[in-house]
MILOKOL-262631 format. One line per 3 residues: their letters; for each residue x, y, z of N, C-alpha, C, O. Coordinates in Angstrom, 2 decimals, padded with zeros to 5 digits. Example, Ala and Ser with C-alpha at 12.3 -4.5 7.8 and 13.67 -1.06 7.14 Angstrom:
<nuvexs>
AS) 013.19 -005.69 007.80 012.30 -004.50 007.80 013.20 -003.30 007.80 014.24 -003.32 008.46; 012.85 -002.25 007.08 013.67 -001.06 007.14 012.90 000.03 007.87 013.41 001.14 008.04
</nuvexs>
This chain:
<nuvexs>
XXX) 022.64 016.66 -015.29 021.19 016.60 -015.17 020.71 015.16 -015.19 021.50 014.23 -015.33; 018.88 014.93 -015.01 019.04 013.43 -014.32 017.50 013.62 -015.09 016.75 014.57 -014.88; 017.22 012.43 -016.09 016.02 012.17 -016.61 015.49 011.15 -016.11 015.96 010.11 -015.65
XXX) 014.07 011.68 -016.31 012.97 010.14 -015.55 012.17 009.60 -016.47 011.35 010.40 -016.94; 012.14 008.51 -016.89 011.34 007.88 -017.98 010.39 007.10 -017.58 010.73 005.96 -017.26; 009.15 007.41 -017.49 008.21 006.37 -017.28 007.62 005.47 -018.61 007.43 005.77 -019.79
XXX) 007.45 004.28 -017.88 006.57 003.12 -018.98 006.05 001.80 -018.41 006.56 001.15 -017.50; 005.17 001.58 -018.98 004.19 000.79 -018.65 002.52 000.64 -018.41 001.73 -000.15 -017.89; 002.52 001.47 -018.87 000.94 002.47 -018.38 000.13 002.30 -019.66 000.42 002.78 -020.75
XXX) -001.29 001.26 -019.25 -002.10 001.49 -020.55 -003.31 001.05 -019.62 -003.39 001.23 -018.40; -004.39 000.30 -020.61 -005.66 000.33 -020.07 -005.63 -001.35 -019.67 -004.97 -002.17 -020.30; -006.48 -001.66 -018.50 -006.55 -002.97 -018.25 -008.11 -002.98 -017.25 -008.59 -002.06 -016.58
XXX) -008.48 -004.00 -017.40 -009.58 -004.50 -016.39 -009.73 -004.15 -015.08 -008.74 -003.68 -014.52; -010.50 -004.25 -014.60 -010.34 -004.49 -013.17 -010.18 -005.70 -012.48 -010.88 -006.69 -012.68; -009.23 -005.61 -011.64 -009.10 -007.04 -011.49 -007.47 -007.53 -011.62 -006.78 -008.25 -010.91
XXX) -007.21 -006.81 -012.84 -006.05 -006.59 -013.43 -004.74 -006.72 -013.09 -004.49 -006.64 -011.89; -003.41 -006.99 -014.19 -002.40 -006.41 -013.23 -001.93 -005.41 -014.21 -002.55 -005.10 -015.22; -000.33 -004.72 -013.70 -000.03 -004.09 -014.81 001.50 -003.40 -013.88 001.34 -002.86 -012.78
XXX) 002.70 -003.51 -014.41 004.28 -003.19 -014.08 004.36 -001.43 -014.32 003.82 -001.01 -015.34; 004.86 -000.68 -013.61 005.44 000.67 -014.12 006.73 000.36 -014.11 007.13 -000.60 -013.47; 007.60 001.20 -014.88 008.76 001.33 -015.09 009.01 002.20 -014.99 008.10 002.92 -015.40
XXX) 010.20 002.99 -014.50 010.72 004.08 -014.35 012.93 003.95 -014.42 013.65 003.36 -013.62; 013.30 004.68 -015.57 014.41 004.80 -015.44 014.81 005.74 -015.80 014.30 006.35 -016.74; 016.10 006.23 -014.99 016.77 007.37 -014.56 018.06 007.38 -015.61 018.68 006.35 -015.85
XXX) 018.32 008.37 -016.06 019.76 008.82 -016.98 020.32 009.96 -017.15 019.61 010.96 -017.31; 021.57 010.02 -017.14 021.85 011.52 -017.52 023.24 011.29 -015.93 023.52 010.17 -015.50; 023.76 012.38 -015.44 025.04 012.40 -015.07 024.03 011.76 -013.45 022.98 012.19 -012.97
XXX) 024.72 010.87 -013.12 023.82 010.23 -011.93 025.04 009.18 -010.89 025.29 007.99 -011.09; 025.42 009.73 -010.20 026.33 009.49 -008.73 025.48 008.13 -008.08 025.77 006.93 -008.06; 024.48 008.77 -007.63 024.08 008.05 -006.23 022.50 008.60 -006.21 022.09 009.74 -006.04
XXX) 021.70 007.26 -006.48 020.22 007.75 -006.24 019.86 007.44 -004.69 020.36 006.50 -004.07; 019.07 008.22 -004.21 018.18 008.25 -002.49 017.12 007.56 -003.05 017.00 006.68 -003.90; 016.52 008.08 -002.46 014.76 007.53 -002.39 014.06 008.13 -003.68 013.97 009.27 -004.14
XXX) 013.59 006.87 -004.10 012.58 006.94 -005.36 010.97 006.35 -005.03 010.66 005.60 -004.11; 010.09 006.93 -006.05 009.00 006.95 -005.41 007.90 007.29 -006.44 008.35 008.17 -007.18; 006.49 006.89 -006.82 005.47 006.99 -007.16 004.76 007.41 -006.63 004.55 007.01 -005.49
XXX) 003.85 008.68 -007.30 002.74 009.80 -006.49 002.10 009.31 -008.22 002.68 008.75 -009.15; 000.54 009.87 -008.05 -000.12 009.44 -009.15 -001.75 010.52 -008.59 -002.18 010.61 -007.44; -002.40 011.29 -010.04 -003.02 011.68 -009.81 -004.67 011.60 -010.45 -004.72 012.19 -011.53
XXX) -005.65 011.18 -010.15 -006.73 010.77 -010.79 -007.48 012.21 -011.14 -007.18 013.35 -010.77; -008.53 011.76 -011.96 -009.56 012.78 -012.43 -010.18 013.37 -011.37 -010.64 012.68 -010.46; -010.28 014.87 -011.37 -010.87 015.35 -010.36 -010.07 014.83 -008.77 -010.69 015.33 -007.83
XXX) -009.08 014.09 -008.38 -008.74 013.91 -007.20 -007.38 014.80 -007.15 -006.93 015.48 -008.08; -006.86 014.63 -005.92 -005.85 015.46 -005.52 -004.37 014.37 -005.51 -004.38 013.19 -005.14; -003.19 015.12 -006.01 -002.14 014.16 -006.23 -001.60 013.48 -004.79 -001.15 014.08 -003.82
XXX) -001.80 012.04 -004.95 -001.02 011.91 -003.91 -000.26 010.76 -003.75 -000.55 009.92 -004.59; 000.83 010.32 -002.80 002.20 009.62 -002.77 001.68 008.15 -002.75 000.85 007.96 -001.86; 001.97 007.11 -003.51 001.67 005.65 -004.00 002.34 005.20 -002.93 001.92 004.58 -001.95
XXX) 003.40 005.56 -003.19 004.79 004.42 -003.13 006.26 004.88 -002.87 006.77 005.60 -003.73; 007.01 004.55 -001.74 008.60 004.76 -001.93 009.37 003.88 -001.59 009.07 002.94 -000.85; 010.51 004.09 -002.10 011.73 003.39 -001.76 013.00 003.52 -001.58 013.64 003.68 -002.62
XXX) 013.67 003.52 -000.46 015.02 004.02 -000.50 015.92 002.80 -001.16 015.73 001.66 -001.58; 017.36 004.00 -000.93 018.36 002.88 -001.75 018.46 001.28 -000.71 018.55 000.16 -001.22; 018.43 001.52 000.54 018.17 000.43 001.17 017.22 -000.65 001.03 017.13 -001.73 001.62
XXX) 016.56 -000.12 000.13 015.16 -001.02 000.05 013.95 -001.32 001.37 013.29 -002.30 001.69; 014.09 000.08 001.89 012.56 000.03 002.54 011.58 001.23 001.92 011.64 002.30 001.31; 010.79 000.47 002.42 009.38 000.82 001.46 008.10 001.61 002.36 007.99 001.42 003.57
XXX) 007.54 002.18 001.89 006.47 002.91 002.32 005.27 002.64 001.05 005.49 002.68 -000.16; 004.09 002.40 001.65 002.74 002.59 001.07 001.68 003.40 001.41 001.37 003.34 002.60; 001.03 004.13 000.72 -000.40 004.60 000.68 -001.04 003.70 001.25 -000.66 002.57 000.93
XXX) -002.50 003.76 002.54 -003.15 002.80 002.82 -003.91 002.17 001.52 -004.31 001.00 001.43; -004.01 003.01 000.70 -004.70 002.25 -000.64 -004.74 001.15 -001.17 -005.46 000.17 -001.35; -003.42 001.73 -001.46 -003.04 000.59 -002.06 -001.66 -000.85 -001.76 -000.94 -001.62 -002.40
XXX) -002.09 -000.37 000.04 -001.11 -001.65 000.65 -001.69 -002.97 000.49 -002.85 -003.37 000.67; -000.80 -003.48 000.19 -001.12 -005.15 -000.27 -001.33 -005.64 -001.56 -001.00 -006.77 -001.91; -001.90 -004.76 -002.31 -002.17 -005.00 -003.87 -001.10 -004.19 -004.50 -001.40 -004.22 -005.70
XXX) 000.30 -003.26 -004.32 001.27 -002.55 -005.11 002.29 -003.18 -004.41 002.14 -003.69 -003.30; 003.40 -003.16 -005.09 004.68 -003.61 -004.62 005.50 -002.70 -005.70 005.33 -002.62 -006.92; 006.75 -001.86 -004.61 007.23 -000.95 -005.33 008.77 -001.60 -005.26 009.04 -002.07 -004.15
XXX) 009.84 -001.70 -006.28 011.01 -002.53 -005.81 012.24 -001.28 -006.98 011.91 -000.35 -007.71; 013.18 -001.66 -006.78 014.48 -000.72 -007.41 015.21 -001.86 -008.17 014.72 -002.98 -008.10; 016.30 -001.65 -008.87 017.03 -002.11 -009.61 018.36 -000.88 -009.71 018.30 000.09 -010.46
XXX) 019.54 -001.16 -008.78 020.40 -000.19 -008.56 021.09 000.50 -009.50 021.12 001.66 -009.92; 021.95 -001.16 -009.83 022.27 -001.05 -011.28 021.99 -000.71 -012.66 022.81 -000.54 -013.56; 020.49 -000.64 -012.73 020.17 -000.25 -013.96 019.39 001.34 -013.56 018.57 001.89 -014.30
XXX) 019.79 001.81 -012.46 018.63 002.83 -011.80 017.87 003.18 -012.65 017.92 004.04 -013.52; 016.84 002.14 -012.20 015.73 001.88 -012.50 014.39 001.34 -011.00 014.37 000.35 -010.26; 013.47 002.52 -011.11 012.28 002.03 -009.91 011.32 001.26 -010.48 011.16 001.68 -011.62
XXX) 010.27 -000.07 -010.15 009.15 -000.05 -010.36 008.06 -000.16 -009.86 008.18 -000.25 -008.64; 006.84 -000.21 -010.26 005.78 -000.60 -009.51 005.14 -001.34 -009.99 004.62 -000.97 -011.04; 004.84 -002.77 -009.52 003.67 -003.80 -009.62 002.66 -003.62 -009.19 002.65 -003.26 -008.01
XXX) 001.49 -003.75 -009.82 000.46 -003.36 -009.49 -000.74 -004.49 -009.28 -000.70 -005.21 -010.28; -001.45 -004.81 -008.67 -002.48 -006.32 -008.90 -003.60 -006.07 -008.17 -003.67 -005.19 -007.31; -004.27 -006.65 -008.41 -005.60 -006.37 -008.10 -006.45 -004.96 -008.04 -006.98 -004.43 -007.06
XXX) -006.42 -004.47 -009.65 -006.20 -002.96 -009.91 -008.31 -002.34 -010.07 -009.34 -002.88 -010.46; -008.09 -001.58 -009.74 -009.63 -000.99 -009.18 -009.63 000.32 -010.21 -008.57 000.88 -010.47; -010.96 000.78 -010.79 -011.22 002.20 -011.05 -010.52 002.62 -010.33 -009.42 002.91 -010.82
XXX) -010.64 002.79 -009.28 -010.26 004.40 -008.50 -008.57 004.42 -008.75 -008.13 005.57 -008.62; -007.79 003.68 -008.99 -006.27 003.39 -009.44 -006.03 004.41 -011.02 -005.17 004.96 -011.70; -006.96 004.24 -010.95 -007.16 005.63 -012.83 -006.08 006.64 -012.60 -005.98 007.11 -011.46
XXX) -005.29 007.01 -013.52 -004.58 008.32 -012.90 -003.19 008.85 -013.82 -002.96 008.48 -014.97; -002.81 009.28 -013.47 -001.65 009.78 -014.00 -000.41 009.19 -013.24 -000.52 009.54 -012.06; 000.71 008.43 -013.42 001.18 008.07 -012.76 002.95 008.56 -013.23 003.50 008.46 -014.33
XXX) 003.41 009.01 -012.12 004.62 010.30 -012.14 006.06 009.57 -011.11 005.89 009.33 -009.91; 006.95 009.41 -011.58 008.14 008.69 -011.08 008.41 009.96 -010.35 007.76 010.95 -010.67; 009.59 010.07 -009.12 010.42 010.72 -008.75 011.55 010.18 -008.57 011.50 008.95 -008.56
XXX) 013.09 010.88 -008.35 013.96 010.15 -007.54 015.15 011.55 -007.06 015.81 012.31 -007.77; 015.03 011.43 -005.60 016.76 012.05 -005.49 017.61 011.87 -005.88 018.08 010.76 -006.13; 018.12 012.95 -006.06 019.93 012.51 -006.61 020.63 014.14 -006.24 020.44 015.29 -006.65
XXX) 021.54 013.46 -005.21 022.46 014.85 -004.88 021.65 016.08 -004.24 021.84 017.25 -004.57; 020.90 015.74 -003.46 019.65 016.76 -002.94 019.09 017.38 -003.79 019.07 018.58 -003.54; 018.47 017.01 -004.99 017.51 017.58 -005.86 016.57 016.00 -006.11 016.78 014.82 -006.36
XXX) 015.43 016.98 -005.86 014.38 015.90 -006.66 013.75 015.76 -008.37 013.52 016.82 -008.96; 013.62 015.03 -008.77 013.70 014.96 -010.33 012.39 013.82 -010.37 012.04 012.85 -009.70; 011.68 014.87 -012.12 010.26 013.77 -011.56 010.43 013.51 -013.37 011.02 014.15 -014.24
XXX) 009.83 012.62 -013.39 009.09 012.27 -014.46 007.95 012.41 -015.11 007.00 012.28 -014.34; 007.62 012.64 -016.34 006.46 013.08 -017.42 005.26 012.59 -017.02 004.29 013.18 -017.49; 005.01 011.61 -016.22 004.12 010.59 -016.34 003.64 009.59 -016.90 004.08 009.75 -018.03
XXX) 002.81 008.29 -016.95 002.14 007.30 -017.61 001.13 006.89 -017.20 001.00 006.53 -016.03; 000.12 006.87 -018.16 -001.42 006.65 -017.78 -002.08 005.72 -017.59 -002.34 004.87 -018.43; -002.50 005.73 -016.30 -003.31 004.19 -016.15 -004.74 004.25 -016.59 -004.99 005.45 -016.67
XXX) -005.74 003.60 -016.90 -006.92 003.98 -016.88 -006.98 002.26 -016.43 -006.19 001.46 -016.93; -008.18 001.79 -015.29 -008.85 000.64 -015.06 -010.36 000.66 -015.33 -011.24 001.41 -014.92; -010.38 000.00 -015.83 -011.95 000.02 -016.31 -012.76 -000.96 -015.26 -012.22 -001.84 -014.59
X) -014.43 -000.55 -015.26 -014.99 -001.77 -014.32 -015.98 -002.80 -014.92 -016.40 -003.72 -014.23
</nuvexs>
């Protein structure tokens, strides 16, 4: 089995920056594509950020240019940088990652941006 640990998630400004962390443990071969979806108050969940093991990347128009999502193989471990952080970035923020054709998510970590 394959655990997802999120961290990094607290309250900051707007304006702001702020790192997610996400690491993976438990019997783990070979991770695919990992990835950040995040869900705000009253909005509908939807996909931040991915990354394959290759290191290409996909963004939300949202938040292209101000997130940068990067991996760490060796420590499989995903994260997300975050900068120039807005209210509407508020949310619940939820790791995923393949492994062995199953997807595996994480608990979440909470952003709140204030204005």
């Amino acid at each position: 089995q394959v655990q997802l640990v999120e961290s990094g998630g607290g309250l900051v400004q707007a304006g702001g920056s702020l790192r997610l962390s996400c690491a993976a443990s438990g019997t783990i071969f070979s991770i695919g594509v990992m990835g950040w979806y995040r869900q705000g108050p009253g909005r509908q969940r939807e996909l931040v950020a991915t990354i394959t093991s290759g290191r290409s990347t996909n963004y939300a128009d949202s938040v292209k240019g101000r997130f940068t999502i990067s991996r760490d193989n060796a420590k499989n471990t995903v994260y997300l940088q975050m900068s120039s952080l807005k209210p509407e970035d508020t949310g619940d923020y939820y790791c995923t990652a393949l492994v062995l054709g199953h997807y595996y998510w994480g608990q979440g970590t909470q952003v709140t941006v204030s204005s």
